[in-house]
C-alpha positions in Angstrom: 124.7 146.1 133.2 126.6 143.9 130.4 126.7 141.2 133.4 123.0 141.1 133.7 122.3 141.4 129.6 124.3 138.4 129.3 122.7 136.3 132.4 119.8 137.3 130.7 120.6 136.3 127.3 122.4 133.1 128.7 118.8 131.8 130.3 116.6 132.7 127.6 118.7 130.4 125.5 118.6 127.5 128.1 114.9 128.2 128.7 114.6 127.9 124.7 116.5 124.8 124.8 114.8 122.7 127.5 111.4 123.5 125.7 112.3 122.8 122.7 113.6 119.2 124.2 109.9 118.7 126.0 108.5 119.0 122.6 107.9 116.4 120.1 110.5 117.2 116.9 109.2 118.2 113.7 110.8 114.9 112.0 107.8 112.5 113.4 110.5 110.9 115.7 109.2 110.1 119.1 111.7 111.0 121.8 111.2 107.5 122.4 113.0 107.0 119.0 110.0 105.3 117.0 108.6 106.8 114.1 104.9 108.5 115.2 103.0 108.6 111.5 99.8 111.5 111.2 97.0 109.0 110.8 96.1 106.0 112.6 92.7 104.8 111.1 90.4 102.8 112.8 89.8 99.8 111.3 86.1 99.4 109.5 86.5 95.5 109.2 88.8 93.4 106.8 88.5 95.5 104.1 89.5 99.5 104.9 89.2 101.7 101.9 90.1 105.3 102.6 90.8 106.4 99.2 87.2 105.6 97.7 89.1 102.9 95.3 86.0 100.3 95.9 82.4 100.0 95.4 80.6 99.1 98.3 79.3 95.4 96.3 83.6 95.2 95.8 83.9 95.5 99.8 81.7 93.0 100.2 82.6 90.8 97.9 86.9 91.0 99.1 85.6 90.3 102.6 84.0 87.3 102.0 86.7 86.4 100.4 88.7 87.0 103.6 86.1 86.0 106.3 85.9 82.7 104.5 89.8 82.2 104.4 89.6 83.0 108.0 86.7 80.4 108.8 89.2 78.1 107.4 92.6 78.7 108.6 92.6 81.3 110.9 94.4 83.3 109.3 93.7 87.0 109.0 94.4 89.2 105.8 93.4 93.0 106.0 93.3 96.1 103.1 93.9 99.3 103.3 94.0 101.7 101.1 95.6 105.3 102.6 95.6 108.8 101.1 99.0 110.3 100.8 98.7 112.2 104.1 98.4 109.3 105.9 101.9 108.2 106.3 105.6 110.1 104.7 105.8 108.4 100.9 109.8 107.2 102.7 108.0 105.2 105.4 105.3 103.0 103.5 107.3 100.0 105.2 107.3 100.8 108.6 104.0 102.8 108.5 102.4 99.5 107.3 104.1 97.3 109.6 103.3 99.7 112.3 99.4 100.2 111.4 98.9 96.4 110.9 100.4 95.4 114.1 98.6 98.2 116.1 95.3 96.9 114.2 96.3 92.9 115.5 95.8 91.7 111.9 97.0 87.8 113.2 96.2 85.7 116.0 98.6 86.7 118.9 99.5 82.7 119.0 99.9 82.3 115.2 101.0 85.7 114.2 99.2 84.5 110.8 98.3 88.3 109.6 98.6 89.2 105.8 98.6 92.9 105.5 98.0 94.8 102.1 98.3 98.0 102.4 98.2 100.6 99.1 98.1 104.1 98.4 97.2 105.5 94.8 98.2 109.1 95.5 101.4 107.5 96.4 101.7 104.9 93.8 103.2 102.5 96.7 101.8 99.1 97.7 103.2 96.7 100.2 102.6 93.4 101.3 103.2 92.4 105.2 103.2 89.4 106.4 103.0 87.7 109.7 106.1 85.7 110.8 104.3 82.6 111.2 103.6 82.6 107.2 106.7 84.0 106.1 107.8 79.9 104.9 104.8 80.1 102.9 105.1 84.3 102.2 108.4 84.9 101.5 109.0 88.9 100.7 110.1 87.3 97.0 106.5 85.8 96.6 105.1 88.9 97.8 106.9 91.2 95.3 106.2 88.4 92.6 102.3 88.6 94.0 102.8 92.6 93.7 104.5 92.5 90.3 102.2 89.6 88.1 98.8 89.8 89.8 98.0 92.8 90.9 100.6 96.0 89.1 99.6 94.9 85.4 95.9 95.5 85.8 96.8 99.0 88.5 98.9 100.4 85.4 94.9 100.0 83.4 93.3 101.7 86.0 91.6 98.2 87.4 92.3 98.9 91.1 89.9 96.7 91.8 90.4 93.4 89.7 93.9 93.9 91.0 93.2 94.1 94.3 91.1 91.2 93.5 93.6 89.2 91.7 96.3 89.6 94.5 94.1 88.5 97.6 93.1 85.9 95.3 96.9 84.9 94.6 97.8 85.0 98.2 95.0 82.6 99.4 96.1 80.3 96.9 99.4 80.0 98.2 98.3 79.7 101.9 95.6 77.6 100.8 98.6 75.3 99.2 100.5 75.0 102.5 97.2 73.6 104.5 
């Protein structure tokens, strides 16, 4: 009877195990090994405000100032703005990274994408850029862009003319290296 209790025993636990392997872990690890984030917008258009930051004149008025960059260079620049519960507040880079490239902010050819993306419950914002701007984009213009443009008028609660200001600041630079 002990012989059979512990068989018993013994294949429950391998039966646990194996299922537990099938399973995707709790830790949003793929058993690929890549990080799989809750949300995955879809994208509205250049401008992609999920945390009700923007007016809808605002909206308009950013992706104009995008379209017409776009018209010019080819470049693409997207927005987002995500709730807390769309990505862990550790991952901001690689949920960014991730999201934009899904998204195809960039010309496959050009990989010219400039990615913004910003939470407010989070207080986290991140810049990502293409590599085919990154001579132009370095990550130290980006912080600079993050830390004198668009931070100082964020700590006043102007999410907007910061928002504003930064887009502004990066089309500069781009607009510099044409």
């Amino acid at each position: 009877m002990k012989k059979y209790s512990f068989i018993l025993l013994l294949f429950c636990a391998v039966a646990s195990s194996l299922q537990s392997l099938s399973q995707k872990p709790a830790t949003g690890v793929s058993k690929t090994g890549t990080t799989e984030f809750p949300r995955y917008p879809k994208a509205k258009g250049w401008i992609n405000d999920f945390e009700g930051l923007l007016t809808k004149n605002q909206v308009r008025f950013l992706d104009s100032l995008m379209a017409v960059h776009q018209q010019k260079t080819t470049n693409q620049m997207c927005l987002v703005t995500a709730p807390a519960s769309y990505y862990p507040k550790d991952s901001l880079v690689e949920y960014s990274r991730s999201l934009f490239n899904k998204w195809g902010v960039g010309t496959r050819e050009k990989n010219n994408g400039v990615g913004i993306l910003l939470s407010k419950q989070n207080r986290q914002i991140r810049i990502n850029i293409g590599y085919g701007l990154e001579q132009v984009l370095t990550n130290r213009k980006c912080q600079e862009i993050i830390d004198d443009y668009i931070l100082p008028l964020f700590k006043q609660g102007k999410y907007y003319e910061g928002i504003k200001n930064g887009i502004t600041e990066i089309i500069r630079c781009l607009n510099e290296s044409y």
